[in-house]
N, C-alpha and C positions, 0 to 999 in steps of 0.2 A: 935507640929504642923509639918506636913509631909510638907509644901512648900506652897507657895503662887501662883498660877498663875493669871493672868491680863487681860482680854478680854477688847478694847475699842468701845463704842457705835458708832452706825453711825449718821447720821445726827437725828434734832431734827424732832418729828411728827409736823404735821399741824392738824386742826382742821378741821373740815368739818360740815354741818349744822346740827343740831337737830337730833334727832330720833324723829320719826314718828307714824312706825306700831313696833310691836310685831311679830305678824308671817304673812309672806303675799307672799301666790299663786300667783307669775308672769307668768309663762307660760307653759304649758306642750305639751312635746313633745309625748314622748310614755304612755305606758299603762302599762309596765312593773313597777309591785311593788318591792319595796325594801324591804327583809326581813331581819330579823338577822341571822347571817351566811353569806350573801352575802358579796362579793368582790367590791367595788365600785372603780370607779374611781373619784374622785369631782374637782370641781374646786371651790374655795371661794375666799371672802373679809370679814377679819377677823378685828374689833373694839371695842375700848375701851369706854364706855360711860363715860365721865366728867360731873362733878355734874350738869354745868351748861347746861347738854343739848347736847354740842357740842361731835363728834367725833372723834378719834383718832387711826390712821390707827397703827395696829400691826402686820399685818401678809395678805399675799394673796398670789396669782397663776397667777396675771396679771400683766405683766412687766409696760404694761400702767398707771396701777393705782396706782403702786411702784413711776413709777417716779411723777405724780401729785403730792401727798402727800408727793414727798422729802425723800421715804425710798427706794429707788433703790439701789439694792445693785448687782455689776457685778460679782460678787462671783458666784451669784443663781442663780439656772434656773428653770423661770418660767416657770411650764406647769404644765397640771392636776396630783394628785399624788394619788393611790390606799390606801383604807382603807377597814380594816373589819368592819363589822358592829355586835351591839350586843355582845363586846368582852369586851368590857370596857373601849375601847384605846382612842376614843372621850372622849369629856366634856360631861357631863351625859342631859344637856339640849341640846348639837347639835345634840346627838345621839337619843336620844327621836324624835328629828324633822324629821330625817331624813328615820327613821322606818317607812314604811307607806308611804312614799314620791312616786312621779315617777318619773325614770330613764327620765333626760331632763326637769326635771320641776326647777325650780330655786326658791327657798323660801327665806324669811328673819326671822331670828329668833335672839330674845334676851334673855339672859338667865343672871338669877342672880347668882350673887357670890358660893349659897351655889352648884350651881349646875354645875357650871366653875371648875375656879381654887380654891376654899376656901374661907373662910374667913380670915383674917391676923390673925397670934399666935403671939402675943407679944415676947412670949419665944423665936424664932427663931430669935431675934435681937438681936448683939452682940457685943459688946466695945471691941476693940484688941488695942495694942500698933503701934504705927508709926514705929517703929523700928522691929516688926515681919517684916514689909513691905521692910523697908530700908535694911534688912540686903537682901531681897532677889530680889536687884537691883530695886525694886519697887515704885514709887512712888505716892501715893492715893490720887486719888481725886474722888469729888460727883460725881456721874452716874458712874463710872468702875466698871465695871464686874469681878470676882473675885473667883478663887476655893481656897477655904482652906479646908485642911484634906479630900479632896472629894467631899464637900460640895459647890453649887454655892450659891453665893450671887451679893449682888449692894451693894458697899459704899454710904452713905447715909447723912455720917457726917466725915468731917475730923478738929479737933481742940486741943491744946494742948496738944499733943504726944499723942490722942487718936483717933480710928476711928471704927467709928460705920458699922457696915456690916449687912445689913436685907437679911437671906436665906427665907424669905419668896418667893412663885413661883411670878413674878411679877404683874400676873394676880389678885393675890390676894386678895379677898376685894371686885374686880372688876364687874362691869354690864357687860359684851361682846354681839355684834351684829354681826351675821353670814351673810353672804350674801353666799348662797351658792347652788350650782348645782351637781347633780351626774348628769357626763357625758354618764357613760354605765358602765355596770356589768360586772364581770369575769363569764362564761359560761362553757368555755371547760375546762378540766384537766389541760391544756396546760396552758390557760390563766390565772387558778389561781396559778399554778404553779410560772408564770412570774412575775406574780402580787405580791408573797408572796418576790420573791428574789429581785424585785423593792421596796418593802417596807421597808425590813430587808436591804438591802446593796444599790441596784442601780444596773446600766446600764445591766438589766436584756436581753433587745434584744443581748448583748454579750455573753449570754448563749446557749451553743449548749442543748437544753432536747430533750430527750427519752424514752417517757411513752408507758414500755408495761405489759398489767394486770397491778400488784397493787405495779414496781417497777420504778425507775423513775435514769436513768441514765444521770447525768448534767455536761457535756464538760465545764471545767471553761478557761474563756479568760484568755491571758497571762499577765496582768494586776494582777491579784488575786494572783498568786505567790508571789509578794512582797507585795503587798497592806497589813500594817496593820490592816485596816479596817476591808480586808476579815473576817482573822485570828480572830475575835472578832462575829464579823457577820453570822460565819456559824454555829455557834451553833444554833444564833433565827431563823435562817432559817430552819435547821432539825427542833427544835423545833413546829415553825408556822408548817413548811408541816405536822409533824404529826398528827398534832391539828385538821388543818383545812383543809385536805385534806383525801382522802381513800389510799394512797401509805402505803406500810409495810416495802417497804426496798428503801433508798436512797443511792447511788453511788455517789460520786463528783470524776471525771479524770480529774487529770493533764496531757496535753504532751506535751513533751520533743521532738523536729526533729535534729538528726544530719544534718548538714550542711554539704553536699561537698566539698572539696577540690576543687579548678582550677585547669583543668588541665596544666601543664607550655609548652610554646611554644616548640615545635623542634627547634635545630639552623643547622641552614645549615652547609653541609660540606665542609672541606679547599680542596682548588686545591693547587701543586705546582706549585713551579716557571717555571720551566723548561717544563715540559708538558701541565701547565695547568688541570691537570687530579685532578679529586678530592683525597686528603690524604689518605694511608691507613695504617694503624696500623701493627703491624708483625703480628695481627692474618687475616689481610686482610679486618676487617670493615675499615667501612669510619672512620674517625677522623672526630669530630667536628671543626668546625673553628673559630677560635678567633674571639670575638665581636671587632670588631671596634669601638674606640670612636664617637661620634656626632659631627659635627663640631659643635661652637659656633659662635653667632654670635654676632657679635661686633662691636661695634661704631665708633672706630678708620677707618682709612686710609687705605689699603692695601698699604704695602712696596714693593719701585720699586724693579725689578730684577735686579740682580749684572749682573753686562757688562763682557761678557768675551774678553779679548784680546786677540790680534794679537800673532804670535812667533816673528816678531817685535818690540812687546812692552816690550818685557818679557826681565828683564836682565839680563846681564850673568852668575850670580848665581843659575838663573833658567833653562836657556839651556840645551839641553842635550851637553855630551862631542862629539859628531861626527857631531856637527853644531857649536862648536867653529872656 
């Protein structure tokens, strides 16, 4: 086993009433059809059907409807997120709904298991020791998230130095109910452009692009220099643009700005004592003049001034000899 790691769940879902419809036309905006190939932007509300009817919130785009349902997570940001259409990368029933659709129209669709995430394989359920766990600081319990050798799973069972791990997808098995909207379509070069590096990575408006003819010159933010993420992500990105774009040759620039130096203050020139005239060296420049300390200031007293005395007071150890 190459190493254990540990994901833990967020809060528990809530149920929500019945399903209803199947597929159901709420409202259209434009006229613009969706085909395959298109760039979409969607917004949804993604659920799980329970036997008894009831639903269970697993996924969305609406921060509001995270927190209802008790799955708000401050982590994510909710907003609409671009998809291709006709690629494969949806569930094979939201994508069927959505071909055909109109850009603004909001549909409901339910789709079963075989056309989701699968059916559940028994094979993919697994009995490991307690002690794979323990040794790698670990400690298993029911619902933890879980990569071994690559592989994700959910603990399912923990009992008598054994623990059951299902890599099944969690959907699996599963009825899902789409509540979903394509917002607007990718158009320009530009926008599927932006669209393919929001998909593959994120914060694509930090992209400087430059499409001219069929090459496409992409200023990367100073962020992507260290981001691991990039480093993994820019592969699917050349890949998607060349898929699904007409560019022949892609560029990614780094840059690099030296930063200036301050320049350092001048210090003023020393006067002497005697003339007051500013300092000057044997070659005849000015000399700089010595910084003076700052005074400080301080909490204490000022101390009185020492009293001078009289030649009176002074004794005759101190006199001079021609005033003995």
């Amino acid at each position: 086993m190459n190493g254990i790691r540990a994901y833990h769940n967020g809060a528990r879902a809530r149920t929500r009433q019945p399903l209803r419809t199947s597929i159901l036309s709420v409202r259209r905006v434009t006229s613009e059809t969706i085909e395959k190939g298109d760039i979409v932007w969607i917004e949804y509300d993604a659920w799980t059907v329970n036997p008894n009817g009831t639903l269970t919130l697993f996924d969305t785009t609406h921060d509001e409807v995270a927190k209802k349902e008790g799955k708000f997570d401050e982590k994510k940001v909710y907003i609409e997120v671009p998809v291709v259409i006709g690629r494969g990368r949806l569930f094979e029933g939201l994508e069927a709904a959505l071909v055909g659709a109109k850009v603004g129209e909001t549909i409901e669709v339910l789709i079963p298991p075989e056309k989701g995430a699968g059916v559940r394989d028994p094979r993919l359920v697994e009995l490991r020791t307690e002690r794979e766990f323990l040794r790698q600081e670990i400690s298993p319990e029911v619902g933890m998230e879980v990569s071994i050798s690559g592989k994700h799973g959910v603990v399912t069972a923990v009992s008598a130095g054994r623990v059951r791990v299902d890599f099944n997808n969690p959907l699996a098995g599963k009825t899902l109910k789409y509540v979903v909207q394509a917002t607007r379509k990718a158009k320009t070069p530009d926008e599927r452009v932006r669209a393919i590096i929001d998909m593959d990575y994120g914060l694509a408006d930090q992209f400087k692009i430059d499409l001219k003819g069929g090459s496409a010159e992409i200023h990367l933010p100073d962020v992507c220099k260290t981001d691991e993420k990039w480093f993994v992500s820019k592969f699917r990105v050349v890949a998607d643009l060349r898929e699904l774009s007409d560019l022949k040759t892609i560029r990614f620039v780094e840059e690099y700005e030296k930063k200036e130096a301050k320049a350092e203050p001048k210090a003023e020139p020393t006067r002497t004592e005697a003339t007051g005239e500013a300092g000057k060296d044997e070659s005849g420049a000015v000399a700089d003049a010595p910084k003076k300390p700052r005074k400080r200031a301080t909490a204490t007293k000022a101390k009185p001034a020492a009293k001078t005395r009289t030649e009176e007071e002074l004794p005759a150890s101190e006199k001079a000899p021609e005033e003995l």
